[in-house]
LOBA-202547 format. One record per residue (C-alpha): residue number from 0; x, y, z. Coordinates in steps of 0.2 Angstrom, whole numbers, plus 5000, padded with zeros to 4 digits. Layout:
N
{NUM,{X,Y,Z}}
...
END
This chain:
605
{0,{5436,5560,5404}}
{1,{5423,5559,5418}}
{2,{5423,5545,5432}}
{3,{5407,5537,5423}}
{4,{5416,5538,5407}}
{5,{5431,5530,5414}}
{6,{5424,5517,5423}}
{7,{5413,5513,5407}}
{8,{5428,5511,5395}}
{9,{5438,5502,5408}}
{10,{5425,5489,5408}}
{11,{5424,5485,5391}}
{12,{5442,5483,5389}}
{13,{5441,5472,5405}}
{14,{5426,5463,5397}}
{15,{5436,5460,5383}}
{16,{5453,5453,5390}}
{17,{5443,5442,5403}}
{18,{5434,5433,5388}}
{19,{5450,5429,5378}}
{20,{5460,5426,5394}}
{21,{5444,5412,5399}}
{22,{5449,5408,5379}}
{23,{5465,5405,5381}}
{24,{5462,5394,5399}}
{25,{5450,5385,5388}}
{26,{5465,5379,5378}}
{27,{5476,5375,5390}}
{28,{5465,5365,5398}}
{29,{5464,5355,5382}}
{30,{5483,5353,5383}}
{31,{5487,5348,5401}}
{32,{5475,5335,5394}}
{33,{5482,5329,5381}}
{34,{5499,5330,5386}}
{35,{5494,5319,5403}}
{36,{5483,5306,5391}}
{37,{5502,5305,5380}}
{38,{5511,5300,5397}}
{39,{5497,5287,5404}}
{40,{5499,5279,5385}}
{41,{5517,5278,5384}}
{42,{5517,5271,5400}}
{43,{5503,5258,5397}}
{44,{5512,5254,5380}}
{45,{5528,5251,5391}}
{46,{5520,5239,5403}}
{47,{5511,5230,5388}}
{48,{5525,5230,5374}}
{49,{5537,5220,5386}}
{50,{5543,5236,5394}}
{51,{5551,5242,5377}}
{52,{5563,5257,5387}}
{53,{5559,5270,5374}}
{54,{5541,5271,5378}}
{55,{5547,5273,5397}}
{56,{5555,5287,5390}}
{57,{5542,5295,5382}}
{58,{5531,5294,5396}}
{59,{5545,5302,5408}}
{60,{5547,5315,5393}}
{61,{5528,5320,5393}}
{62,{5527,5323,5411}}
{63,{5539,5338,5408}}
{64,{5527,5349,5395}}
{65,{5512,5342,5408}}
{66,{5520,5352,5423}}
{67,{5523,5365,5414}}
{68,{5505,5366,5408}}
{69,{5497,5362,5424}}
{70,{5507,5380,5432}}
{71,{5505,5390,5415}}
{72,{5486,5386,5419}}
{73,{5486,5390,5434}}
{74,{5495,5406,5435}}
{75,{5481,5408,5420}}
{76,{5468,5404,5433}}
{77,{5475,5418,5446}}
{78,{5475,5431,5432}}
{79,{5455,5426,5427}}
{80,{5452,5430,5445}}
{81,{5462,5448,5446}}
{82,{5452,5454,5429}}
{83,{5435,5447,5438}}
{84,{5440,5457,5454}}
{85,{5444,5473,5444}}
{86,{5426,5471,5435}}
{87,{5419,5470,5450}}
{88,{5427,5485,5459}}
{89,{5425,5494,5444}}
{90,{5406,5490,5443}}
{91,{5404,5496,5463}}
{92,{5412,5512,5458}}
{93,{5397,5514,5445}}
{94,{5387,5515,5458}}
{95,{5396,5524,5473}}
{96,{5395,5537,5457}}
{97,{5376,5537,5459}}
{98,{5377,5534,5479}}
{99,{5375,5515,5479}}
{100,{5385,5506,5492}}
{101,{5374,5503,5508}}
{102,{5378,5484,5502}}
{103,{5395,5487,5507}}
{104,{5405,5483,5524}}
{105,{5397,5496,5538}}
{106,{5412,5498,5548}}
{107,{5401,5498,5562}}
{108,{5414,5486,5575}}
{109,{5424,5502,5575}}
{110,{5412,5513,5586}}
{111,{5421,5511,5601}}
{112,{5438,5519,5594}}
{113,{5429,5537,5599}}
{114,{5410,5533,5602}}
{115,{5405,5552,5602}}
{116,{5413,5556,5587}}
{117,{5408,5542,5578}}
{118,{5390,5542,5580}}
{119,{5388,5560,5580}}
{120,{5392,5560,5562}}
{121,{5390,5544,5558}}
{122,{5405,5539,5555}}
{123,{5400,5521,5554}}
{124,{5386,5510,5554}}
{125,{5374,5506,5536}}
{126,{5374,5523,5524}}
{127,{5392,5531,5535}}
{128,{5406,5541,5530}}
{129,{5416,5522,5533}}
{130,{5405,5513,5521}}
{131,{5408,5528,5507}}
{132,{5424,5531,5507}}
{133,{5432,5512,5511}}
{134,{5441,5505,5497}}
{135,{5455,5495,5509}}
{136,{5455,5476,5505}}
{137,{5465,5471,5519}}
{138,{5459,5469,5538}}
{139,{5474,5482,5541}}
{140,{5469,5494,5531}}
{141,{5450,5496,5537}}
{142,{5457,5498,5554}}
{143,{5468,5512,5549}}
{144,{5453,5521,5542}}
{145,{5443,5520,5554}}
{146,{5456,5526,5568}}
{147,{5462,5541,5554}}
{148,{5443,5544,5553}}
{149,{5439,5541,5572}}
{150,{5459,5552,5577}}
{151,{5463,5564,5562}}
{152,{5480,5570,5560}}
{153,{5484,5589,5568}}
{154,{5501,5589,5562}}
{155,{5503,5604,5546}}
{156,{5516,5598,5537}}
{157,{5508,5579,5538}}
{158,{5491,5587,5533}}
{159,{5499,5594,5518}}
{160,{5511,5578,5514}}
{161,{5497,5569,5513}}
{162,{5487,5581,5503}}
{163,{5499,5577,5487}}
{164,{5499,5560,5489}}
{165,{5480,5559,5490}}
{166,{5482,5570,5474}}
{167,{5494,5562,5466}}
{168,{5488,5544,5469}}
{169,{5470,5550,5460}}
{170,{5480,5552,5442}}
{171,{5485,5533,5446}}
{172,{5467,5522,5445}}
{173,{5473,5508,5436}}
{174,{5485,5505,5451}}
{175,{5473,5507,5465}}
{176,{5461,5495,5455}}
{177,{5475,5485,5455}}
{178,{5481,5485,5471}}
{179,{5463,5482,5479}}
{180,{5459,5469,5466}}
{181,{5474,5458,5473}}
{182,{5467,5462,5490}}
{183,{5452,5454,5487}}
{184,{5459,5438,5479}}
{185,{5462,5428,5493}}
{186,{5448,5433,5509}}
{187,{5457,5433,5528}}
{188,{5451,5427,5543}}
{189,{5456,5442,5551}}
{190,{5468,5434,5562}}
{191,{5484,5433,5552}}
{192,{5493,5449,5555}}
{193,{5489,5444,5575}}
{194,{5495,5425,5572}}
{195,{5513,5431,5563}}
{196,{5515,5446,5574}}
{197,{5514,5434,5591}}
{198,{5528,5423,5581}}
{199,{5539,5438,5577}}
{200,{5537,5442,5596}}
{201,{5536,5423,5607}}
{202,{5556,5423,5612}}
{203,{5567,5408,5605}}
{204,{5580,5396,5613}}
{205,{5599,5398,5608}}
{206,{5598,5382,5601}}
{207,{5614,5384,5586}}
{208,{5619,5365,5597}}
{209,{5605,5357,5590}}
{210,{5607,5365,5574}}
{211,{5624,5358,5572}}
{212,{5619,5344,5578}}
{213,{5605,5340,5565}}
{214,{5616,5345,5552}}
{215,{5631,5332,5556}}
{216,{5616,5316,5560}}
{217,{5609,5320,5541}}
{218,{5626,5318,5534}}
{219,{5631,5303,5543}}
{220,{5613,5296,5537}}
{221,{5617,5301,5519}}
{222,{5633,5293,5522}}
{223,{5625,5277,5531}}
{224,{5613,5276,5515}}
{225,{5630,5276,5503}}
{226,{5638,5262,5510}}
{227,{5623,5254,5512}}
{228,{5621,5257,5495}}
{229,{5638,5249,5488}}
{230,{5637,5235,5503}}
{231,{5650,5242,5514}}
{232,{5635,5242,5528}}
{233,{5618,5232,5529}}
{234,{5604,5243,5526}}
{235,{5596,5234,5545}}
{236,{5614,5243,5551}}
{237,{5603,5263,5546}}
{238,{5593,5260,5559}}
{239,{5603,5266,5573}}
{240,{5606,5283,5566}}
{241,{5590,5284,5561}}
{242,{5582,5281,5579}}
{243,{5594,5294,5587}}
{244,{5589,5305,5572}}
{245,{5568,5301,5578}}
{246,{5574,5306,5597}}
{247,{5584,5322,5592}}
{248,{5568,5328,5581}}
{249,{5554,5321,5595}}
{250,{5564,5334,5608}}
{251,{5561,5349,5597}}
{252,{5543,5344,5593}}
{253,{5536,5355,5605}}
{254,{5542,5372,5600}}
{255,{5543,5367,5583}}
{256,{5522,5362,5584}}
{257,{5520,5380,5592}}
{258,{5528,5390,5578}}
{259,{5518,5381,5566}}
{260,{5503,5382,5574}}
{261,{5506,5402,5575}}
{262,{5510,5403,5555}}
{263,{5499,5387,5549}}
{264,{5483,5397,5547}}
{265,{5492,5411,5537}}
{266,{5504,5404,5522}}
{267,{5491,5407,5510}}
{268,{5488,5425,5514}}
{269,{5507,5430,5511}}
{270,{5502,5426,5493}}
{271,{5491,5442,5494}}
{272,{5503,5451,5503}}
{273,{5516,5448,5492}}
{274,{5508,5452,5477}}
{275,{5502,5470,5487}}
{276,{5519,5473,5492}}
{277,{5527,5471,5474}}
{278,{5514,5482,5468}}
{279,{5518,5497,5480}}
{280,{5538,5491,5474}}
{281,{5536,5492,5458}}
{282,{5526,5510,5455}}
{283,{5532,5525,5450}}
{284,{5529,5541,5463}}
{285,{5533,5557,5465}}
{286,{5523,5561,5481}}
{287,{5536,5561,5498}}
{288,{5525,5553,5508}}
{289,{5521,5539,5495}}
{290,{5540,5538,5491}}
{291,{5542,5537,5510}}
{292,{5532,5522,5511}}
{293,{5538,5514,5496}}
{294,{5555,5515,5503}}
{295,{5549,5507,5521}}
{296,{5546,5492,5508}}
{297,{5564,5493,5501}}
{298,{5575,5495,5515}}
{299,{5583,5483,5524}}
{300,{5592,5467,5518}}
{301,{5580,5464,5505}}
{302,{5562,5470,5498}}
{303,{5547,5466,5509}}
{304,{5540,5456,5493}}
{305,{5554,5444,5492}}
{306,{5555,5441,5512}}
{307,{5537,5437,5513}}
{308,{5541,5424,5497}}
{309,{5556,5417,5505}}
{310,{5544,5414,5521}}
{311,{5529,5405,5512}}
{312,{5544,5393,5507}}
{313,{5550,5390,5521}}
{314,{5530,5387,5529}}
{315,{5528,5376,5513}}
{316,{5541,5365,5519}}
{317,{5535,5363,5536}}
{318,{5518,5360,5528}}
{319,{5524,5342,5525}}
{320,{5522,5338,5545}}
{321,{5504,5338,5540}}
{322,{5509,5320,5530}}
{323,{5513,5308,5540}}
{324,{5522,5296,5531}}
{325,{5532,5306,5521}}
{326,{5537,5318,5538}}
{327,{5540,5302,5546}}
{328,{5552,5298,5532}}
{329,{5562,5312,5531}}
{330,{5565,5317,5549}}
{331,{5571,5299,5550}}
{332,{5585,5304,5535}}
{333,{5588,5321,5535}}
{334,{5579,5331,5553}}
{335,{5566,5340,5540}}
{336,{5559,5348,5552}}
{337,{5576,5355,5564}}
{338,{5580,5363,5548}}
{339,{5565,5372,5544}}
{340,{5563,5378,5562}}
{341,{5580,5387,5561}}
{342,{5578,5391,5543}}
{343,{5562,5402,5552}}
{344,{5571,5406,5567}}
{345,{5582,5415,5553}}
{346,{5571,5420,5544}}
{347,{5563,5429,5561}}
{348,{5582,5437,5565}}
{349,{5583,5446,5550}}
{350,{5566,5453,5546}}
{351,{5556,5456,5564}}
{352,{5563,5471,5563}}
{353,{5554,5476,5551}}
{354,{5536,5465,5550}}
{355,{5528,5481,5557}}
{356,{5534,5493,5546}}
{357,{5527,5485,5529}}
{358,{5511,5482,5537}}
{359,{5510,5500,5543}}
{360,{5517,5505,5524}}
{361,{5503,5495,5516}}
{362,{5486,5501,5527}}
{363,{5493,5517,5525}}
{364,{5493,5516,5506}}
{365,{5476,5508,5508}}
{366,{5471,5522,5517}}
{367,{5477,5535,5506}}
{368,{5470,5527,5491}}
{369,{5452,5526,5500}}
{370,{5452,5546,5501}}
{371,{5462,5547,5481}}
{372,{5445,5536,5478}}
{373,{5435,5548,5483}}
{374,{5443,5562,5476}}
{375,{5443,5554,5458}}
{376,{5424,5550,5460}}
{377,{5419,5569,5466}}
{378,{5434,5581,5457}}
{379,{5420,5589,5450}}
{380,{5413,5595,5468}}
{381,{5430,5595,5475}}
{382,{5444,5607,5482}}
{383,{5458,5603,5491}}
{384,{5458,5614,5508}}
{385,{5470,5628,5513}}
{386,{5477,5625,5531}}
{387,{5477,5640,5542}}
{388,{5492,5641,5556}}
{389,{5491,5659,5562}}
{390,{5474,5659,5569}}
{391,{5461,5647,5573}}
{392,{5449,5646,5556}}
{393,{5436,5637,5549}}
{394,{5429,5644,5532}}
{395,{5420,5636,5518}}
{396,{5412,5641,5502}}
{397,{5399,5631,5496}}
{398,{5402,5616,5505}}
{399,{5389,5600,5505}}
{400,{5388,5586,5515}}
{401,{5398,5570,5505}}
{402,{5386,5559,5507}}
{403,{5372,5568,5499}}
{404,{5368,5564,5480}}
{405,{5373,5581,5472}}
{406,{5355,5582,5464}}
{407,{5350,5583,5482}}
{408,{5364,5592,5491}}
{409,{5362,5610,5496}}
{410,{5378,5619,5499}}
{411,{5380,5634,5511}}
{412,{5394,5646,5513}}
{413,{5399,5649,5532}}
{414,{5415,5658,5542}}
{415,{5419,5656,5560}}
{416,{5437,5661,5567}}
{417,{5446,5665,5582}}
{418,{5444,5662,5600}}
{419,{5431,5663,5608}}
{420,{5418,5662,5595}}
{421,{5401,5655,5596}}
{422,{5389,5650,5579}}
{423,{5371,5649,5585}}
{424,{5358,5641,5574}}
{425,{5342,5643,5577}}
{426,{5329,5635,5563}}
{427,{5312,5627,5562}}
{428,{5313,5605,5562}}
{429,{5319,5597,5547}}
{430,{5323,5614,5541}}
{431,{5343,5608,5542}}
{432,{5351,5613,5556}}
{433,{5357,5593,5561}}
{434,{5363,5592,5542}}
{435,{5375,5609,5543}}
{436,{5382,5602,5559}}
{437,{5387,5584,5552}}
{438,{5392,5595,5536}}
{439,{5405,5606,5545}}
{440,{5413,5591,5555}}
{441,{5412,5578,5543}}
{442,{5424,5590,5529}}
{443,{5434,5595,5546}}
{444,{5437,5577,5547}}
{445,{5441,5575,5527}}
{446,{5451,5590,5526}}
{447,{5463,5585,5542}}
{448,{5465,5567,5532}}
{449,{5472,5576,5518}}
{450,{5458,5574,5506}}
{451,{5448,5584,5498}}
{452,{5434,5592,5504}}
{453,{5415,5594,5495}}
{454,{5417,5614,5493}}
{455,{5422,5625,5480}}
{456,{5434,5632,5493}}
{457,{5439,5625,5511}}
{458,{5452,5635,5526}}
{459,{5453,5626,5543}}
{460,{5465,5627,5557}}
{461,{5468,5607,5561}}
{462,{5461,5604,5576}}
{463,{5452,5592,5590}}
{464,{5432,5589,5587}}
{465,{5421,5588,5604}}
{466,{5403,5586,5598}}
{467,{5387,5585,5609}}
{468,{5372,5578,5596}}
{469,{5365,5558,5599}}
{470,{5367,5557,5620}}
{471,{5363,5539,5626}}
{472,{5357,5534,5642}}
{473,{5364,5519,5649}}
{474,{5354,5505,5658}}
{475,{5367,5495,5664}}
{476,{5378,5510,5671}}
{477,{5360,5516,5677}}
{478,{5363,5534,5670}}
{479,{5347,5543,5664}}
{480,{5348,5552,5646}}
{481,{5352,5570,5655}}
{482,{5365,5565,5667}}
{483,{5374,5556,5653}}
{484,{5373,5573,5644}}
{485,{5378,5583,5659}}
{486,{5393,5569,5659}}
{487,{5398,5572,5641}}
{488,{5398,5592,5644}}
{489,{5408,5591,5658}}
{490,{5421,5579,5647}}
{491,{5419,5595,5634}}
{492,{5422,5610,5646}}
{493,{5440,5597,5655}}
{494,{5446,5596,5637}}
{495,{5444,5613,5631}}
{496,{5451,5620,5645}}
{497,{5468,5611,5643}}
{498,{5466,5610,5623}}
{499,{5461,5628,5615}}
{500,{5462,5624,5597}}
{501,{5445,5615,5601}}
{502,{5430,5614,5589}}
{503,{5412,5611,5599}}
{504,{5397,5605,5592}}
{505,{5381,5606,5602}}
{506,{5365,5602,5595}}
{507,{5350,5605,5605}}
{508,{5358,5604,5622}}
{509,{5349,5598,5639}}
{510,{5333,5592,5630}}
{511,{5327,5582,5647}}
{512,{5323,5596,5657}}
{513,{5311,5610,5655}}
{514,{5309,5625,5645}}
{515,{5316,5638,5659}}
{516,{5328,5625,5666}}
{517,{5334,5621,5648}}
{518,{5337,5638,5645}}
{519,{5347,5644,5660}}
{520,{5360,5629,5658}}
{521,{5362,5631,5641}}
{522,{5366,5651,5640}}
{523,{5377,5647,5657}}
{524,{5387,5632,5645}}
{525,{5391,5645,5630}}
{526,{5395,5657,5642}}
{527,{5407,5645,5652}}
{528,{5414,5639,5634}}
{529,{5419,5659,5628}}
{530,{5425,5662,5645}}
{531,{5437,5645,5641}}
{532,{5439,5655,5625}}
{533,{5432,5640,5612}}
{534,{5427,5641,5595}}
{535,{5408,5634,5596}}
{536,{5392,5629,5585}}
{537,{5378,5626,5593}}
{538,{5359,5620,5584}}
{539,{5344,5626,5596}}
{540,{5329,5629,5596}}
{541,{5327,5640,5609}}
{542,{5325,5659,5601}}
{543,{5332,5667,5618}}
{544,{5351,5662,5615}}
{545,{5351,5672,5600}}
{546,{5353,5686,5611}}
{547,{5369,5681,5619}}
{548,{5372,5690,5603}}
{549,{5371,5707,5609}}
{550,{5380,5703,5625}}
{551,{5395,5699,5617}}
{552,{5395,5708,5602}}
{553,{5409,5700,5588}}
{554,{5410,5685,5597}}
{555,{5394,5677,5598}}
{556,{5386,5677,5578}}
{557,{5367,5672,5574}}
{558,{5362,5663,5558}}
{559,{5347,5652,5553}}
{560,{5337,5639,5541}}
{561,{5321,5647,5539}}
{562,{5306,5638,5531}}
{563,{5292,5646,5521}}
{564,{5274,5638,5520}}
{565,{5267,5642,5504}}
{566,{5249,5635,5497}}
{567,{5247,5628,5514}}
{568,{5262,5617,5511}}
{569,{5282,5618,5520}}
{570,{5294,5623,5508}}
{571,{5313,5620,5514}}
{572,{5327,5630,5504}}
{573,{5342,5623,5516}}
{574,{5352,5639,5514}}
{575,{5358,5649,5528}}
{576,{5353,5665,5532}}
{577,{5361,5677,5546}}
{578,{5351,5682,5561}}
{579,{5337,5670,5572}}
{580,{5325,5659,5563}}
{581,{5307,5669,5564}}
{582,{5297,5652,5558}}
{583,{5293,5637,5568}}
{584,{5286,5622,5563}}
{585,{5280,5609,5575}}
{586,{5263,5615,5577}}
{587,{5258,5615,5560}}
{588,{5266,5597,5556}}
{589,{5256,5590,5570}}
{590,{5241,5597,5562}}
{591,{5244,5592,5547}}
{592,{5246,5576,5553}}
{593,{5230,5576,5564}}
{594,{5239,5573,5580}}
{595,{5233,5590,5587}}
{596,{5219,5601,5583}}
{597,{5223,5619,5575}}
{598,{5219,5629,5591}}
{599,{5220,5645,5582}}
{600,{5200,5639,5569}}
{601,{5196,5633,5588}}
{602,{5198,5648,5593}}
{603,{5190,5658,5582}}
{604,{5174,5647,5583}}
END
């Protein structure tokens, strides 16, 4: 079954379940009311009828059907919005298939994680490789994307693990919809994971005095209440207990207020979390890596699901300081609040440990399931790449640019290897020398995340990505466009030096300087890079260094875009050719256009 064909059939059956689940709420609804109408009449026929006990009864009775209506109904209610969720995921997928989704989250605050790289490829920012390929539902996980996207892995044997997770997670749809359909039940402020993780990590008092102390005041207040009860005391007699009760709990106000103030913002989202963590629990994998970060979930003294659920509790409780009254009334009696502290405090003791393994777990899953996404969506145009350890290779057969529409993508068939070697491109504009580059290091990119690459086959060598393509000058370091440039190639030519399994990506080098100028620096660059002994592709336009060619014959290789102008109109194939480009274009674009006059008819009259 095809992706399209999937998604289409997992809607109608979606469709279907939503309307009788909306049904079936329908009816419930009917019932809680009902069954609340059968307690207010009981209880009215009580106060009426002389307060006749059995109606009392009744009343008391018809509250126990109503509760459990009122949370059937509203478990009911959190199912309505998982199906709604998946139609709507499902719907998006629809038209990431047709290459739809510039609506979607740019990623663009993530620029900073490596500035070059990102905006050389366009890793984020509106129509990027970020907004293709996210499917994370938690603040988490987009990070995690963007840091895998921004820092690849390099490690083989990671490369490869996660190469069969990746694979194995795209056989399982119905539980990546599911997982990122929970994600997106309840939204996040974005400052939860930092709120609990400054808990987990503000140190606590040894206060196991106070603790003990609490304890023995609520019994001998339980007790007080007794014999008041049975008139051994006087009930005025419960206020001394009471009052020291009042002043134990008003000197631990202060840390107790600070603990809630970290978690209050946060309790619901550990609904969400709970729910993700079950559902990574309770699947079936195969994959190490998967099974590895299934098991970071279980260890410990109990599963990460059931810890976070055993802490909304907890926060629950302490939610009652918000009432006024009622936490006046029991910190009086029983020191409600001493109790939850250390009930947190132990909570905190036995599961700090690991807080930041189950968050790492899950972005990573997230993370893993935004590439099996991908690879579901495109297994047609797909291969999964073969790493290379015994020499430094980069090899690709038909490979395309992912975010092209296939009706639109061209795919061309390249092979650099060893060190030094140096790919020149020389082409006319637009012809597609930009596109091949972004081509070439956004699959790089892929293929060192362990997914698969657009390609019919794909070997690479993992290794570090330097690129010199959209320069900015900077007004407020007062830097002009070519000395930020000559800054960035100095940053290449440090790097390489002390990193050989290098990847450079120059396109259109030194462009603020003249022709001559221009020329010199940039055959003097490529020559310093194969003295450095890096692997190198450069874009130009400058015919000349095509000649480095013959100077250093099997390590320096020429290929081109060439454009054909036929019926007086430019006609781009996008394939590339070996050798140097013999057709340029500016000149007869800016006739075309009217901005110059064809000097060649001027000539000739």
């Amino acid at each position: 079954m095809s992706p399209f064909d999937y998604y289409q059939h997992k809607i109608a059956l979606l469709e279907r379940e939503l309307t009788a689940l909306k049904r079936k709420s329908k009816q419930f609804s009917w019932m809680r009311l009902l069954s609340f109408l059968a307690f207010a009449g009981f209880l009215i026929l009580f106060f009426s009828t002389g307060r006749y006990s059995l109606f009392l009864v009744l009343s008391l009775l018809s509250l126990a059907p109503f509760t459990m209506l009122v949370n059937r109904h509203a478990k009911l209610e959190a199912e309505i919005r998982i199906v709604i969720f998946k139609l709507q995921i499902l719907k998006e997928e629809l038209l990431f298939l047709d290459h739809d989704y510039i609506h979607r989250d740019t990623g663009q605050s993530y620029t900073p994680i490596n500035s070059f790289l990102a905006n050389d490829f366009d890793l984020f920012g509106k129509g990027s490789l970020f907004q293709y390929l996210n499917r994370c539902s938690t603040r988490i996980g987009r990070m995690r994307l963007a840091e895998n996207l921004c820092n690849p892995e390099k490690e083989t044997a990671v490369i490869r693990a996660k190469q069969k997770a990746i694979d194995e997670l795209r056989g399982k749809p119905d539980f990546m919809h599911d997982l990122q359909a929970n994600g997106k039940a309840i939204p996040e402020n974005g400052h939860e994971i930092a709120s609990l993780q400054a808990w987990i990590d503000a140190a606590d008092e040894n206060s196991t005095r106070i603790r003990t102390l609490s304890l023995i005041l609520a019994c001998i207040n339980i007790v007080w209440i007794i014999l008041a009860a049975v008139q051994l005391l006087t009930w005025t007699s419960i206020l001394w207990p009471v009052m020291v009760s009042l002043v134990v709990v008003g000197r631990q106000n202060k840390k107790i207020a600070k603990a809630h103030s970290h978690l209050r913002d946060v309790s619901d989202i550990f609904v969400k979390y709970t729910a993700l963590f079950q559902l990574i629990e309770e699947e079936h994998f195969t994959a190490a890596h998967l099974q590895k970060l299934q098991q970071q979930l279980l260890q410990g003294e109990m599963k990460a699901s059931i810890a976070l659920k055993s802490l909304f509790r907890i926060l629950s409780i302490l939610e009652i300081r918000d009432n006024l009254l009622i936490s006046f009334i029991l910190n009086a009696l029983f020191l409600l609040d001493i109790q939850t502290y250390h009930r947190l405090l132990s909570w905190k003791n036995r599961h700090k440990k690991s807080i930041r393994i189950w968050f790492s777990s899950l972005s990573e899953m997230e993370v893993l399931i935004s590439f099996a996404t991908f690879a579901f969506n495109n297994s047609e145009t797909t291969a999964y790449p073969t790493i290379r350890e015994d020499s430094f290779v980069i090899e690709a057969i038909e490979m395309g640019h992912p975010l092209l529409h296939p009706k639109v993508r061209v795919n061309n068939t390249f092979r650099i290897t060893n060190t030094p070697s140096v790919l020149i491109i020389t082409g006319a504009n637009m012809a597609g020398k930009s596109t091949f580059l972004r081509t070439v290091a956004v699959n790089l990119l892929l293929a060192m995340n362990g997914a698969p690459v657009i390609a019919q086959q794909f070997e690479f060598t993992p290794c570090d990505i330097l690129s010199s393509i959209k320069i900015q000058d900077s007004l407020s370091n007062n830097e002009s466009y070519f000395y930020a440039e000559l800054l960035r190639l100095k940053e290449i030519l440090e790097h390489v030096a002390s990193h050989p399994h290098t990847l450079v990506i120059l396109d259109e080098i030194l462009r603020g300087t003249n022709t001559k100028d221009k020329q010199t620096g940039s055959l003097g660059l490529l020559e310093k890079l194969i003295s450095l002994h890096a692997m190198v592709i450069i874009a130009t336009h400058d015919l000349s260094i095509g000649e480095l060619e013959t100077k250093y014959s099997g390590v320096v290789n020429n290929s081109c875009f060439e454009v054909e102008l036929t019926n007086d109109q430019l006609f781009f194939d996008y394939k590339l050719k070996k050798g140097i480009s013999k057709k340029l274009n500016a000149s007869f674009l800016m006739q075309k256009m009217g901005i110059i006059t064809d000097y060649e008819e001027k000539k000739k009259s």
